[in-house]
N, C-alpha and C positions, 0 to 999 in steps of 0.2 A: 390514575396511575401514580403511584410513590417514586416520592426518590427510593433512589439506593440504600439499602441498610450499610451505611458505612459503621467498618470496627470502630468502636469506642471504648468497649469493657476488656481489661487487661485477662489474655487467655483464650479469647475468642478472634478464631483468624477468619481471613475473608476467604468467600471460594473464592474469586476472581480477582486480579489488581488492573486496572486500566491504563497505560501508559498513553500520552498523549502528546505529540509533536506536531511543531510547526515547521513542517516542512521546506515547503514555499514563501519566500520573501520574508520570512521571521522578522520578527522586531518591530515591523510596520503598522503603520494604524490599523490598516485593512487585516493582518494578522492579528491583530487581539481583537477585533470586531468576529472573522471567522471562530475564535475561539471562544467568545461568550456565545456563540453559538450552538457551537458542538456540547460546551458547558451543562448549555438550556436540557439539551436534548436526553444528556445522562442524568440530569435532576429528574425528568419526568420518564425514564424507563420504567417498562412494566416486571420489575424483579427487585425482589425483596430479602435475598441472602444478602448474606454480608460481603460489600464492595469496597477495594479500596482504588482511588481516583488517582494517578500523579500524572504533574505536568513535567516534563523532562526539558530542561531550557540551559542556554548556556549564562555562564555566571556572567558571562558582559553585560547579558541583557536583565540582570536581576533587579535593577533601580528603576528598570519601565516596565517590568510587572503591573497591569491594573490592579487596585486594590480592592475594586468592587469582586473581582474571579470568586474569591470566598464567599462573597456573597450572594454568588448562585449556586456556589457548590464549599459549602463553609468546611465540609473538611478536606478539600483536596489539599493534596500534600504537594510542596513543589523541590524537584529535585533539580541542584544548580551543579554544573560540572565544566571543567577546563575545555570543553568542547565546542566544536565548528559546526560538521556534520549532521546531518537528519538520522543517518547511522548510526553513530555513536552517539548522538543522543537516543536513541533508539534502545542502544546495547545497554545504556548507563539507568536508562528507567528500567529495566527488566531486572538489572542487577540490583536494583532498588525497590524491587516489587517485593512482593513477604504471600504472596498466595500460590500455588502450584498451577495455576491456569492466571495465564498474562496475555490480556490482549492490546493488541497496536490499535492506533488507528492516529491516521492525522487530523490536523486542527481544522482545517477547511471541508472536514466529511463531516454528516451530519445522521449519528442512524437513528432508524426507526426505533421505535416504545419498545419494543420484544428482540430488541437485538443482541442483550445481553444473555438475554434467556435462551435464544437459537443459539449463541457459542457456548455457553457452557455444558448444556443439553447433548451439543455434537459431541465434547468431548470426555464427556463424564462416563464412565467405566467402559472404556475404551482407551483400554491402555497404550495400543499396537499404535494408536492415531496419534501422531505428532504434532499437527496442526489442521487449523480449517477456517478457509476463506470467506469472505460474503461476497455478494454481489454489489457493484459499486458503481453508480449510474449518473451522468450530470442531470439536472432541470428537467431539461429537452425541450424548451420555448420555441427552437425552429428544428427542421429538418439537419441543418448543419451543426446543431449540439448534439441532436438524439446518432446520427451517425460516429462524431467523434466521439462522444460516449461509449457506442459500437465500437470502433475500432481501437480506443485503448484500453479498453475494460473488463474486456469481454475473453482477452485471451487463456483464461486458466477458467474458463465457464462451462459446463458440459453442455448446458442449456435446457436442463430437465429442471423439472418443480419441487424435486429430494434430493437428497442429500447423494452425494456422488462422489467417489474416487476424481482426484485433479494431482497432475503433475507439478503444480506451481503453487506456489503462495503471494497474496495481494500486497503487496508494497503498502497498503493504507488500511487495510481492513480486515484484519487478520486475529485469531487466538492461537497460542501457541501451548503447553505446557512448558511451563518454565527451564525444569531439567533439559530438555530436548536445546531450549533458545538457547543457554549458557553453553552446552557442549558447540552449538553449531550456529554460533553470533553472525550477523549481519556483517559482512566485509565492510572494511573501513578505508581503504586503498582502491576504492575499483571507480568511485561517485555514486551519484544518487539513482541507480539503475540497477545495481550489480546483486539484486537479493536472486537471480538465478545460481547465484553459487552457491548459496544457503540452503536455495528450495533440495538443488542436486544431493548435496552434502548430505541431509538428511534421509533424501531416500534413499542414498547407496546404504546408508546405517540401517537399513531394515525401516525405517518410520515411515508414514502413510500420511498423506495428505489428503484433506476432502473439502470439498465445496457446498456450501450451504447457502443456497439460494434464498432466504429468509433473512437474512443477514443482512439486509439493507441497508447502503451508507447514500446518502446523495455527494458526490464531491461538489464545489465550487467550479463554476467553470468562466475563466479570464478572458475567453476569447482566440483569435489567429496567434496573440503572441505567445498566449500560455502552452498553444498547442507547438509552437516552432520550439520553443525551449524542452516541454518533454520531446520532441524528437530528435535534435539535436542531443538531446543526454542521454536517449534510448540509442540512438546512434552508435555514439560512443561506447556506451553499456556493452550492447553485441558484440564488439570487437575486445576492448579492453578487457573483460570476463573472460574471454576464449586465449587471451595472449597470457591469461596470469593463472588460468586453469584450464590444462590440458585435457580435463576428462569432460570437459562439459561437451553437448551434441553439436557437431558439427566445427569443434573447434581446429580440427585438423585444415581448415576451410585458409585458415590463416596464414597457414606457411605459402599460399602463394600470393601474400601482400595486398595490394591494393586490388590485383586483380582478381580478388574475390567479392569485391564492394557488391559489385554487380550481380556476384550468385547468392549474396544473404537477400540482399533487396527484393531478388525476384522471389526467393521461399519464402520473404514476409508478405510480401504481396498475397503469395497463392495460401499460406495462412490464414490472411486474412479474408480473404475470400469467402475461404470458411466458415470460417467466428461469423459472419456476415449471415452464413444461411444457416447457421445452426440455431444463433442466437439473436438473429435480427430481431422478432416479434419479443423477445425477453428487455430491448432496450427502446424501445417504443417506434421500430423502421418496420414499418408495412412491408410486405410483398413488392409490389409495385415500386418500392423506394432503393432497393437493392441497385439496381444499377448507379444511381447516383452515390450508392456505398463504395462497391466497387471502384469506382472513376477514384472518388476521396480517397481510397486506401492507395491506390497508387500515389495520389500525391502526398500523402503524408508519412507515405517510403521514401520516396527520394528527398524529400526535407531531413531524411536521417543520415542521407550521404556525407556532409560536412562532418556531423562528430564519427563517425567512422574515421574519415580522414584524417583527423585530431587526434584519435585513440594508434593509429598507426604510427603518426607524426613523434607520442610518445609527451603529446600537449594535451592538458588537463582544457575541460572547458572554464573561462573565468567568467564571461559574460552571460550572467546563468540568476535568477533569479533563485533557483534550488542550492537548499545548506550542504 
């Protein structure tokens, strides 16, 4: 497998630009370690059009840049900007992108050889399609990663083995066409949760999202704490997205305060439920394992109570490893 044909020759553009964030704990060792990673894995994709790579990073962190990065992927391009956010940095690599199809993905995912090839594939003379997802899967070394894998991953997954109409787009693993990203940017006020405004946004405009099962990313997976912080920010996310957009589902849920906590929790819960039996054998949870899925979704609903309660309080989460 080739690297990437990254542009070199003045006048020839790339189909694709890659934008790449560090989402999670930025700046850290374990972050540029995950990111010679993901590095590795676009040097050896199996696609040979012309690519172009950038890392989107804030300018505090431009002096602890490794300097070896180029030398897994010698023309990536690094784009430094006044920014905090995973979102904005997000928005600021795409506005930095130069190809018509821009895809996300973060620094701690890790995709497969043909991944580049199943996104551009999905979206190529398909004009109507605004974006398309992959599937995004931890390790799965015990039972309790392959379920948590399940239950955050799984929710925009039809759970078929083609390509599928999906209501959502992947916060990490994503292709978008660029014009669509620009009109309809990743919110910058909501936190690291809030891309259901985005996905909505888009398809009230008439754009079509789909889900590409072949799109393989593997995430990083931290463990009990990694999983309390995405819930506590997903938490949050559900509430704050519904208080600052009225039109998303279910957001009318809010005007009756806190004591609605109880009726999102129970519809994630029976969501998940779902995702559980649609998609279970798609994230490596047997038949037989389900119940122990179940039991876990419940717990990892009610670990989302707290940033709910924050998003109402009208308090931003600080204690958050997420940019």
């Amino acid at each position: 497998m080739a690297e990437p044909t990254i542009t070199k020759k003045p006048g020839v553009s790339p189909v694709v630009s890659v934008v790449i964030v560090s989402d999670y704990a930025g700046g850290g060792t374990k972050a540029w370690n995950d990111l010679r990673t993901t590095l590795t894995a676009f040097a050896r994709q199996d696609f040979d059009e012309p690519t172009e790579l950038l890392l989107s990073e804030g300018a505090e962190f431009a002096q602890q840049i490794p300097s070896d990065l180029k030398t897994i992927l010698p023309h990536l391009k690094v784009v430094l900007s006044p920014t905090t956010s995973s979102y904005e940095l997000k928005n600021e690599g795409v506005r930095a992108a130069s190809a018509d199809i821009v895809a996300l993905i973060d620094a701690d995912c890790t995709p497969d050889p043909r991944w580049l090839r199943h996104l551009v594939n999905a979206l190529r003379g398909q004009s109507n399609v605004a974006a398309v997802s992959g599937r995004t899967t931890y390790i799965g070394r015990s039972l309790s990663e392959r379920v948590l894998s399940l239950l955050s991953r799984s929710y925009l997954d039809p759970g078929r083995t083609e390509v599928t109409h999906t209501q959502f787009i992947s916060n990490n693993n994503a292709g978008f066409r660029r014009a669509v990203f620009l009109t309809h940017p990743l919110p910058t006020d909501a936190g690291p949760f809030a891309a259901r405004m985005q996905s909505e946004a888009i398809l009230r405009s008439g754009g079509q999202l789909l889900f590409e099962p072949r799109m393989r990313a593997v995430h990083d997976f931290a463990g009990w704490a990694m999983e309390g912080d995405i819930r506590r920010n997903g938490g949050y996310g559900t509430i704050i997205t519904r208080l600052r957009d009225r039109s998303l589902p279910y957001a009318w849920l809010t005007r009756l305060g806190y004591a609605s906590i109880p009726l999102f929790v129970a519809g994630k819960i029976l969501n998940s439920w779902s995702d559980c039996i649609r998609c279970g054998r798609h994230y490596g949870v047997r038949w037989y394992e389900l119940p122990a899925a179940f039991c876990l979704a419940v717990v990892v609903h009610l670990m989302e109570i707290p940033g709910m309660v924050s998003a109402f309080h009208g308090r931003e989460i600080t204690a958050t490893a997420y940019r």
